[in-house]
N, CA, C and O atoms as a Tripos MOL2 file, in Angstrom:
@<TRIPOS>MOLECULE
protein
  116   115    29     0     0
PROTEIN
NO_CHARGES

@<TRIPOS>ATOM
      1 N          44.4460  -34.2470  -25.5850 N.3       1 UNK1
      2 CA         45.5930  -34.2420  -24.6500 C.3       1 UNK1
      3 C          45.0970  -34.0410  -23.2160 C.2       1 UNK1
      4 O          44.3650  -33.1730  -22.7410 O.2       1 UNK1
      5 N          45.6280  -34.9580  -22.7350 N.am      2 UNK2
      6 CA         45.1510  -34.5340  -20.8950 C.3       2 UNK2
      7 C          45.4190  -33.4490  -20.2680 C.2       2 UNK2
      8 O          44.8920  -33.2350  -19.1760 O.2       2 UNK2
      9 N          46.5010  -32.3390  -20.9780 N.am      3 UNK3
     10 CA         46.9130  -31.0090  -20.1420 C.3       3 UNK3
     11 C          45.9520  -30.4360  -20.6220 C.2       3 UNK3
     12 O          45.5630  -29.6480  -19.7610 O.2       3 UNK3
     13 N          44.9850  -30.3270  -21.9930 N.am      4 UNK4
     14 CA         43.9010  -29.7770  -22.2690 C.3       4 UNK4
     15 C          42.3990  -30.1580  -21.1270 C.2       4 UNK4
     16 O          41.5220  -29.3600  -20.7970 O.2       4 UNK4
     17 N          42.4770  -31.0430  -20.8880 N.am      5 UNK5
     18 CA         40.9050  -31.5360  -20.3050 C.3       5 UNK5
     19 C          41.4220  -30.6010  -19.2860 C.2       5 UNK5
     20 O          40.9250  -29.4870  -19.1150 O.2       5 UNK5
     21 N          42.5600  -31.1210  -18.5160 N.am      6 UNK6
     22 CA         43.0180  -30.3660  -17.1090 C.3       6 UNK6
     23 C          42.5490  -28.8980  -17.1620 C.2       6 UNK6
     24 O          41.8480  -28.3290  -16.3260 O.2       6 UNK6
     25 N          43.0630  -28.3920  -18.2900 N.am      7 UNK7
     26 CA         43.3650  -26.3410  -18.4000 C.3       7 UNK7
     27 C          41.7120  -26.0240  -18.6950 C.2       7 UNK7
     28 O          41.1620  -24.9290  -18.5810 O.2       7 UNK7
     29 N          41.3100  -26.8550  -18.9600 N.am      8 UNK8
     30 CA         39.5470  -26.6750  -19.2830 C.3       8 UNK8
     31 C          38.5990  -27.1230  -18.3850 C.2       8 UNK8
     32 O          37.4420  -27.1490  -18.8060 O.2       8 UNK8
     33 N          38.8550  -27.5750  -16.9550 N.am      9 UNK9
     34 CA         38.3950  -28.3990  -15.9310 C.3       9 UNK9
     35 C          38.7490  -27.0740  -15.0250 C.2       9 UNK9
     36 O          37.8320  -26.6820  -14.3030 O.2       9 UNK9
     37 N          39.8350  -26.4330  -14.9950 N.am     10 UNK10
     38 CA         40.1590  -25.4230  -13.9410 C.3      10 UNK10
     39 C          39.8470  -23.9580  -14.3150 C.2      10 UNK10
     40 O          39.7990  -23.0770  -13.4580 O.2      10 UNK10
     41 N          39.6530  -23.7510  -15.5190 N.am     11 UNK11
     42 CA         38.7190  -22.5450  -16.8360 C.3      11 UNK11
     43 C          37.3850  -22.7200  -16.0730 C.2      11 UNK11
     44 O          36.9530  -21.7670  -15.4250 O.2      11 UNK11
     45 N          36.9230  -23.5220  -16.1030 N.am     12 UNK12
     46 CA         35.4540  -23.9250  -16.1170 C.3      12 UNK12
     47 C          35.4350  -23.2050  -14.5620 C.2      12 UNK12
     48 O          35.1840  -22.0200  -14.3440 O.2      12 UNK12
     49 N          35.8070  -24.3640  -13.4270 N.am     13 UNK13
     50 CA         35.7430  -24.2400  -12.1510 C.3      13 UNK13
     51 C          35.7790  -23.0000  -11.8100 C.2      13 UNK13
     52 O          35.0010  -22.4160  -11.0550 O.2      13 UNK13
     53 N          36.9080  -22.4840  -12.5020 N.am     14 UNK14
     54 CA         36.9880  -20.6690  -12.3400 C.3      14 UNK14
     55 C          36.0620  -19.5940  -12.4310 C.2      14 UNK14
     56 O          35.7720  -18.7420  -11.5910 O.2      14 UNK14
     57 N          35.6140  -19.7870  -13.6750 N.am     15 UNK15
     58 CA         34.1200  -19.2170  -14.1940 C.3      15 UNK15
     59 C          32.8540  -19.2700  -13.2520 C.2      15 UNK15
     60 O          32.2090  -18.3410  -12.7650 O.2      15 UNK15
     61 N          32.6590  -20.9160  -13.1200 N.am     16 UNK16
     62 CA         31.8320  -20.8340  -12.0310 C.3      16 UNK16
     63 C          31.7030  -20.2250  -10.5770 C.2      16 UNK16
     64 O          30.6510  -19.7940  -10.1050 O.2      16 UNK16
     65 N          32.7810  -20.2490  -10.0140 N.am     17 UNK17
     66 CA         33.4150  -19.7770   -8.8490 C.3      17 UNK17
     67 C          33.1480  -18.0980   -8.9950 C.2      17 UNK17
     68 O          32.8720  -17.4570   -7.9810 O.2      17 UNK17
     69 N          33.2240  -17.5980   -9.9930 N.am     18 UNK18
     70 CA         33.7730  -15.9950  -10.6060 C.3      18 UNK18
     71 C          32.1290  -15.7720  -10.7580 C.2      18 UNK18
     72 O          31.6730  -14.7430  -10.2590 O.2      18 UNK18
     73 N          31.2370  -16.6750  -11.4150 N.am     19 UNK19
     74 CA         29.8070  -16.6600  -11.2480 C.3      19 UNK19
     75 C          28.8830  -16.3490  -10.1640 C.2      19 UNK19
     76 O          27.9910  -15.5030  -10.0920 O.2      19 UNK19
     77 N          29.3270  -17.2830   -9.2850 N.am     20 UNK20
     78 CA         28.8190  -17.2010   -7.9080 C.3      20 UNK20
     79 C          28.8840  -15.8280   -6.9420 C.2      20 UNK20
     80 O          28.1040  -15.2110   -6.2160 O.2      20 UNK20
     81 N          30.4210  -15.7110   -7.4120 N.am     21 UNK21
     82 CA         31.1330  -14.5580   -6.5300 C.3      21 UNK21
     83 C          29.8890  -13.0360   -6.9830 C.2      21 UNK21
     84 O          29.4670  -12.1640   -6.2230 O.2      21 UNK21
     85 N          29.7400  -13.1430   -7.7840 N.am     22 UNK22
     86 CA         29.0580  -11.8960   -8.7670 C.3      22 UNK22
     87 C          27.6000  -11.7570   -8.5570 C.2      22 UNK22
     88 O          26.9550  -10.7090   -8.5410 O.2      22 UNK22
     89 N          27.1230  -13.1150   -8.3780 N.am     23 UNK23
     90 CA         25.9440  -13.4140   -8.2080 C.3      23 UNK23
     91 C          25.7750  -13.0860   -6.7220 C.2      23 UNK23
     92 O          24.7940  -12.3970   -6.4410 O.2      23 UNK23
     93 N          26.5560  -13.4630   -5.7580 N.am     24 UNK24
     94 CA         26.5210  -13.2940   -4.3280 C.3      24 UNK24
     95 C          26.2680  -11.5770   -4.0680 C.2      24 UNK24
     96 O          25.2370  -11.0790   -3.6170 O.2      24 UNK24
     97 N          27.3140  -10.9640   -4.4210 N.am     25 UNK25
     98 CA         27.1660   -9.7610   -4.7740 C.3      25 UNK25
     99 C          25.8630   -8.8420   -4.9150 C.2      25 UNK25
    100 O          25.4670   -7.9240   -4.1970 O.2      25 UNK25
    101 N          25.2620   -9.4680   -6.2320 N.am     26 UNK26
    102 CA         23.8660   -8.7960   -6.6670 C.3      26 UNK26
    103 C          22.9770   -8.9580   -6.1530 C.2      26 UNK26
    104 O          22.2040   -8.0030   -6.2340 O.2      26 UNK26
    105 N          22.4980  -10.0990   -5.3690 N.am     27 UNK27
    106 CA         21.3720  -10.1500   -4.4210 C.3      27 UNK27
    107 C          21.7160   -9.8020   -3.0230 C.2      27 UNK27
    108 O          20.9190  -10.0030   -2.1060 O.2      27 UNK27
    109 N          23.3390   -9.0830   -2.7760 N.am     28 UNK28
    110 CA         22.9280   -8.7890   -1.3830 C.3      28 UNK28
    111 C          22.7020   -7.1400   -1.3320 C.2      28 UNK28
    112 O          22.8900   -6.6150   -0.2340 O.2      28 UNK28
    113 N          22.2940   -6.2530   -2.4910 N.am     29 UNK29
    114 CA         21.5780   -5.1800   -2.7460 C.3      29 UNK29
    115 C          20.1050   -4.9010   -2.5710 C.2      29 UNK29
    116 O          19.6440   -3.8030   -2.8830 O.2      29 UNK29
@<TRIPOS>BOND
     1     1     2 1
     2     2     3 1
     3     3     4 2
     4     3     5 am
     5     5     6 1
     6     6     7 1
     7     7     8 2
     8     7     9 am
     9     9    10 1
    10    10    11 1
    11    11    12 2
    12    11    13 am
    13    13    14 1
    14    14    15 1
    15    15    16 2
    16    15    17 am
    17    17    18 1
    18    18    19 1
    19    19    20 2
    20    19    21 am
    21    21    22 1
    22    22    23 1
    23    23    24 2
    24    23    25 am
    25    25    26 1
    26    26    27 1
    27    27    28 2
    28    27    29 am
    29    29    30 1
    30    30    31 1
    31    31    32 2
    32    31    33 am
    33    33    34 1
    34    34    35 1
    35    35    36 2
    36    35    37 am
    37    37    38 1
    38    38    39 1
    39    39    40 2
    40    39    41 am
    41    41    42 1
    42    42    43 1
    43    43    44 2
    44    43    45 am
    45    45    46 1
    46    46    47 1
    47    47    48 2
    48    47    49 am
    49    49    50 1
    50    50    51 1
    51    51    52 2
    52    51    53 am
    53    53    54 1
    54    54    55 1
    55    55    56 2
    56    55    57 am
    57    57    58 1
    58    58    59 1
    59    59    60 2
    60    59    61 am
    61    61    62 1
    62    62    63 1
    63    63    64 2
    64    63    65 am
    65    65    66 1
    66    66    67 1
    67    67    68 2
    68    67    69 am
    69    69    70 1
    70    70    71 1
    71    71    72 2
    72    71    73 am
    73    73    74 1
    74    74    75 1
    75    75    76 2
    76    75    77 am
    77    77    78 1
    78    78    79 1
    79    79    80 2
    80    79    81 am
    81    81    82 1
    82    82    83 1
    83    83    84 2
    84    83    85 am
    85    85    86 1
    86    86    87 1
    87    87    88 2
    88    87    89 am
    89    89    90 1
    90    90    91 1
    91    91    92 2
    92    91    93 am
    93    93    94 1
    94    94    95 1
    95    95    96 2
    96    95    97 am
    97    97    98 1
    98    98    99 1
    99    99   100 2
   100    99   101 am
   101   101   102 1
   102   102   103 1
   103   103   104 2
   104   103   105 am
   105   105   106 1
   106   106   107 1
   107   107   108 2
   108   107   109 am
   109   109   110 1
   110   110   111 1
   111   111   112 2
   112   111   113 am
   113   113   114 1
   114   114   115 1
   115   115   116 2
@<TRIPOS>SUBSTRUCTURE
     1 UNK1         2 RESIDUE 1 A UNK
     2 UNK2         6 RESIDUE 1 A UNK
     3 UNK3        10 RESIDUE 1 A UNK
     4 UNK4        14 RESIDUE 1 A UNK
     5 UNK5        18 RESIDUE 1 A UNK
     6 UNK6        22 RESIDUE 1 A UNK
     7 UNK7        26 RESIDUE 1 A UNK
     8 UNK8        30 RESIDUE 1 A UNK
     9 UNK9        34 RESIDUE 1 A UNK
    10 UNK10       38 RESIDUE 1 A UNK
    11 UNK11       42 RESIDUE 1 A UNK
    12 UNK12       46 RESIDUE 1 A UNK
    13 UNK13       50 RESIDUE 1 A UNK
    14 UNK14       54 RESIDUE 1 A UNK
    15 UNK15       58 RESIDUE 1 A UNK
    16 UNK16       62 RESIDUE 1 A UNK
    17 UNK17       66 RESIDUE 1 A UNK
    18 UNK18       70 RESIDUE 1 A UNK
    19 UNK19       74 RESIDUE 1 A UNK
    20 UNK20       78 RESIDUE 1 A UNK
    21 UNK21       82 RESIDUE 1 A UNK
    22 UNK22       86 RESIDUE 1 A UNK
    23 UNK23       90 RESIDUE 1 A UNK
    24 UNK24       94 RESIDUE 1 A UNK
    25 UNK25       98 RESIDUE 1 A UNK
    26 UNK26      102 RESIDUE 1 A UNK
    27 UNK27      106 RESIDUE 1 A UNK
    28 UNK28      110 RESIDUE 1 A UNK
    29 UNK29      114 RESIDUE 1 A UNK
């Protein structure tokens, strides 16, 4: 279903985004 690819395309993006954010974080210690 295409509302699935969608809800799993913006999951993903999120994660990554939520990744970064965390990661940004830890190396500026």
């Amino acid at each position: 279903m295409l509302l699935d690819i969608i809800l799993t395309g913006v999951f993903g993006i999120a994660v990554a985004y939520a990744y970064v954010f965390v990661k940004n974080i830890t190396d500026h210690e």
